[in-house]
C-alpha positions in Angstrom: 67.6 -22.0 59.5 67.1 -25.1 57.5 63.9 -26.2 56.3 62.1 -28.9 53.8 60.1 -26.3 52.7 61.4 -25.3 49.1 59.2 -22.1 49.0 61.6 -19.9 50.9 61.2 -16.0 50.3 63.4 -13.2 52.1 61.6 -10.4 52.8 61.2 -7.3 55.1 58.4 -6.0 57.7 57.0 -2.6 56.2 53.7 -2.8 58.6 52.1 -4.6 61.3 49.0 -4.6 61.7 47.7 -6.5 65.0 44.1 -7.2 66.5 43.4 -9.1 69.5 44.8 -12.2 68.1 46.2 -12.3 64.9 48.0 -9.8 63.3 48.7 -9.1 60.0 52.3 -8.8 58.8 52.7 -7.0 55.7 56.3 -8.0 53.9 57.9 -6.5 51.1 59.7 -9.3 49.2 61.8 -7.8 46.6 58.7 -5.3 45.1 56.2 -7.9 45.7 54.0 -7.3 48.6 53.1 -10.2 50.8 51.0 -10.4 54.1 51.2 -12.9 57.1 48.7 -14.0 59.4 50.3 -14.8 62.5 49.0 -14.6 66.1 50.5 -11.4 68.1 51.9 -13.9 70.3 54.1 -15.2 67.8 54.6 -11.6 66.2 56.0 -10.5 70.0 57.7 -14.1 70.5 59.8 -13.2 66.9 61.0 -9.6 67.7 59.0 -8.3 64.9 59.4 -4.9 63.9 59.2 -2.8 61.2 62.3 -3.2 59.1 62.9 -6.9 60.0 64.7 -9.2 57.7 62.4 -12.1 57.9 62.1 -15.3 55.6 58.6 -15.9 54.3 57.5 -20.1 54.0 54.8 -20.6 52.2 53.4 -24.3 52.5 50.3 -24.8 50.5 48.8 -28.3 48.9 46.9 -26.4 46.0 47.6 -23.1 44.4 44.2 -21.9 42.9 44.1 -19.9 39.5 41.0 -17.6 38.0 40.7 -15.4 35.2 38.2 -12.7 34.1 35.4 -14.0 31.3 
């Protein structure tokens, strides 16, 4: 898979979590937990499954910073 995107993280499935729609996708990325928000179509469309070697993209225009005090 090659892709512009220059945030590329590999990471595994430890849970899914689906609704009607979306489901979360909870992804263990080397000790640092993140979680996806994709529809349940695309989670079924995927293969998903708990132990699955994905690669997270992240694509954001603004990363957003706070601090206590």
């Amino acid at each position: 898979m090659k892709l512009s995107a220059r945030n590329q993280i590999a990471a595994r499935v430890v849970a899914i979590n689906a609704g009607e729609a979306i489901a979360n996708v909870e992804l263990d990325a080397d000790g640092v937990r993140l979680v996806a928000s994709i529809t349940v179509e695309a989670v079924r469309d995927l293969g998903l499954r708990e132990g699955s070697e994905v690669t997270a993209v992240i694509k954001a225009s603004d990363v957003i910073l706070g601090v206590a005090g």
